[in-house]
N, C-alpha and C positions, 0 to 999 in steps of 0.2 A: 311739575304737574304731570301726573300720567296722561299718554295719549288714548283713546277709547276708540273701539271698532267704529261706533257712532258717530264719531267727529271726521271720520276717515270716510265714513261714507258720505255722509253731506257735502266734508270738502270736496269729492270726487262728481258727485253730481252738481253742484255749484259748479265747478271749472267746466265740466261735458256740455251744459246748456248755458251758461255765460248769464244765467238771473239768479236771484235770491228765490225772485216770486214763484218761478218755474220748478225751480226745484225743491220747492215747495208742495207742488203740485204734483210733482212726482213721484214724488216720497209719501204723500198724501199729511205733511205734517204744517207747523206753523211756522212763519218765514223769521219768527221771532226765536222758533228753534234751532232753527239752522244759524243762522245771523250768531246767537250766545257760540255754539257751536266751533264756529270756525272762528270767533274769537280767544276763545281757548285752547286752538289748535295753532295759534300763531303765536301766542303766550307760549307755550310749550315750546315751540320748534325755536321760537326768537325770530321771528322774521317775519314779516309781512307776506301773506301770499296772494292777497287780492290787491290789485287798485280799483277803488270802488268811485262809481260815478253816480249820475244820475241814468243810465243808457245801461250798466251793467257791472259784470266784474269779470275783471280782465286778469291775469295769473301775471303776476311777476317773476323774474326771474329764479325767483326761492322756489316760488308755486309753480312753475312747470317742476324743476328738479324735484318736489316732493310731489308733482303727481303720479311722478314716473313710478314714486317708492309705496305711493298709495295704492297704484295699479298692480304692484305684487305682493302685498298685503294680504289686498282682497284674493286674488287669484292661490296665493296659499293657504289664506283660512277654509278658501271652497274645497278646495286640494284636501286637507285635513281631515274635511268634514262630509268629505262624496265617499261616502261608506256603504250606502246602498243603489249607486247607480249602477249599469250594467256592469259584470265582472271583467275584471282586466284580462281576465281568459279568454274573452270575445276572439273568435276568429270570423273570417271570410274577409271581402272587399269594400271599400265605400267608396265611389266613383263621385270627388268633390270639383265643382268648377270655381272658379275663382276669377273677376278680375282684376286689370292692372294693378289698381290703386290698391285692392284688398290684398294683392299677395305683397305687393313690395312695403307697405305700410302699418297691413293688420295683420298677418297671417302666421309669420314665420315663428313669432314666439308659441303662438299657441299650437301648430303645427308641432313641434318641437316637444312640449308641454303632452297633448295628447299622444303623441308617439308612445313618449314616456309610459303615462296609463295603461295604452293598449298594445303593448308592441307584439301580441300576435296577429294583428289585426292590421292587414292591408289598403293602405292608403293613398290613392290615386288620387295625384292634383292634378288639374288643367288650367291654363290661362285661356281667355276668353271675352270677348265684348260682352255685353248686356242679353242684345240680343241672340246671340248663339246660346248664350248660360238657359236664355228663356226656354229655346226651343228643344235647345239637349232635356232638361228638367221635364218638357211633356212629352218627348220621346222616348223619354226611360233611359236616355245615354248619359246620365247624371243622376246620381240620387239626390244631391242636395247642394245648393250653390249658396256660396256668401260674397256679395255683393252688398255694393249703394242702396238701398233698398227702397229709397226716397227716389231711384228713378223706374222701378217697376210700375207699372199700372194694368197688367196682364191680370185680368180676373180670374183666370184658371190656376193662379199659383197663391200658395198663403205664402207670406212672410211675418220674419221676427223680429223684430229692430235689436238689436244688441249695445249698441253705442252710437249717441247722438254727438258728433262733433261740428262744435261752433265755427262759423266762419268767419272772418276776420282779416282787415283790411295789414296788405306787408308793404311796410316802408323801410327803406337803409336807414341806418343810423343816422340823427341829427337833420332829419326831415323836416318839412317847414311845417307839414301836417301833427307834429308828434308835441309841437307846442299848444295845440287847439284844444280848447277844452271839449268841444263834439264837433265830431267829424261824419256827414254825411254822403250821400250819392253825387248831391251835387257838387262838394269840393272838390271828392275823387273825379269824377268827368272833366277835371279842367287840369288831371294829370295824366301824360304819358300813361296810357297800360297793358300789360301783358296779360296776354287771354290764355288760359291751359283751355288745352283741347278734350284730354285723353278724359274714358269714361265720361264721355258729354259732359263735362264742366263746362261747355264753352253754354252748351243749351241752359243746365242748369242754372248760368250764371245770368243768362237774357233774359229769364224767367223773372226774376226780382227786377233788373235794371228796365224789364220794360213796362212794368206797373209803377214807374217813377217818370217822371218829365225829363228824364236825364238819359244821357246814353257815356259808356264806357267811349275814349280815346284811344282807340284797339292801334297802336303801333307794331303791336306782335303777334301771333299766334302759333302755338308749341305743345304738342305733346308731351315734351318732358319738363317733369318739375323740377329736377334740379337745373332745367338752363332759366325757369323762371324764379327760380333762387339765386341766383347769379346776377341773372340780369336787376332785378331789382335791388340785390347787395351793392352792388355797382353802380345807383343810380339811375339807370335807365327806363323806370317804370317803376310803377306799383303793380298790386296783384289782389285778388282778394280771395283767399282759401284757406280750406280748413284746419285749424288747430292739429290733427292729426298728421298730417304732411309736413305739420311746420317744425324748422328747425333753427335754431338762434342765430346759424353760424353757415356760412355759403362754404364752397370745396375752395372756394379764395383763402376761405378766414376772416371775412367781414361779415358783418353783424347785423340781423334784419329783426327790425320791430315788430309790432302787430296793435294795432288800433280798433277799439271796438268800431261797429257802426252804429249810427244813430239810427238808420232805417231798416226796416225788418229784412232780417238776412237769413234766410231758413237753412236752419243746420244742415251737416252731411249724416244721414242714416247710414249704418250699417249693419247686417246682419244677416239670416239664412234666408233659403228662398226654397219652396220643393211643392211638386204638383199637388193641388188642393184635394182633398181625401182620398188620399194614396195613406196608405197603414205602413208605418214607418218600420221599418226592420228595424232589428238590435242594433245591426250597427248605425244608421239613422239614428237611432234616439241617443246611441253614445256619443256622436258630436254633439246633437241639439243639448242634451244635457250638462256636456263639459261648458259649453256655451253661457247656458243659462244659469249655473255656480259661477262660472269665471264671473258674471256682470250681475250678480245676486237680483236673479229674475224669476220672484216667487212662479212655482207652480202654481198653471191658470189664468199667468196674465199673457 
């Protein structure tokens, strides 16, 4: 059975927001199309890509490895088909900030990909907190920052979401959690847990646990995610974070799970961020643009 751009794309927003219904919602289409969809896209491949619950749908090991091949799919058909976005001749500078999370996790491929495009065209990264990103962006010492977007709340800046990524609770291998049919706030509270700090995860993460009667068993607290890849591979804790950070396999070589939540867990937003009617120069609209083909983000929305 052929695979279709269609199927590639629902499977893709299915795995970003972890529902049927949502991405349903976001495609603007019926959950009964999406649902045929990805079952015919697991016919083809042979492999199951969802485990499907009642709480959501969670990517198996197949379905990460094909979202990886989904995600350059899409990003070459945009590539193919950005025929009339700014010319690759584009010169001058773009002064981008970036933080932690976004440069070490989201950035380098497309980084790399837009060079490509435009390579007369000078491009300055910065690493940076939130708030520096913000205040560089109304100073004029940044044209345009990409960032968690879900933690902006500065009224003087628009943002773009670019990709929603799920969060989701990390267990070692052969966890006593990973036999439960649903798993919520309050099982996790009575395990060991590792807090990430970096780009306010620690805040983001209090924000949910403190609209629940439950609180996190904070044994740790770390700005680096690969030591809370470890420590949790190891046994030492659990963690709860995003699908985009996550990775199967610790720098040991042990093996780390991921468990939907039963309780609302509000994705990690990613995306641009640039002072609110500021008139975007060519080079501005050539990021926002490569942007919004890479994650097939009709013009307007």
């Amino acid at each position: 059975m052929t695979i279709s751009f269609r199927q590639i794309r629902y499977f893709v927003a299915t795995a970003e927001l972890g529902q049927v219904s949502q991405a349903a919602i976001e495609l603007a289409i019926s959950q009964s199309a999406i649902t045929t969809a990805i079952k015919e896209l697991e016919q083809s491949v042979g492999a199951s890509l969802f485990l499907r619950s009642s709480h959501g749908m969670e990517l198996t090991p197949a379905g990460r490895q094909f979202l990886s091949h989904a995600y350059d799919i899409l990003s070459k058909v945009a590539e193919a088909t950005n025929l009339n976005v700014v010319t690759s001749d584009l010169t001058g500078r773009l002064m981008v900030a970036a933080t932690y999370t976004v440069i070490g996790y989201f950035l380098p491929f497309h980084i790399e990909r837009f060079r490509r495009l435009f390579p007369k065209l000078e491009l300055q990264l910065s690493e940076l907190n939130r708030e520096s990103i913000e205040e560089g962006l109304l100073n004029s010492r940044y044209d345009i920052g990409v960032l968690l977007t879900s933690n902006i709340l500065n009224p003087a800046l628009t943002t773009e979401r670019l990709l929603s990524s799920t969060r989701r609770l990390w267990v070692p291998a052969r966890h006593g959690l990973l036999s439960r049919e649903s798993v919520g706030l309050e099982d996790i509270s009575r395990e060991p847990y590792i807090m990430l700090t970096v780009d306010e995860a620690a805040q983001s993460s209090l924000k949910y646990w403190s609209q629940s009667p439950y609180q996190p068993d904070v044994t740790l607290r770390t700005s680096s995610v690969e030591a809370v890849r470890s420590l949790v591979a190891n046994g030492q804790g659990v963690a709860i974070l995003s699908d985009m950070v996550h990775r199967p396999w610790s720098l040991e070589g042990k093996r780390i799970e991921t468990i939907n939540v039963r309780d609302p867990i509000p994705a990690m937003d990613v995306g641009l961020a640039y002072r609110k009617g500021v008139e975007l120069t060519p080079e501005m609209e050539a990021l926002r643009s490569y942007f919004r083909q890479a994650y097939q983000i009709p013009d307007g929305n």
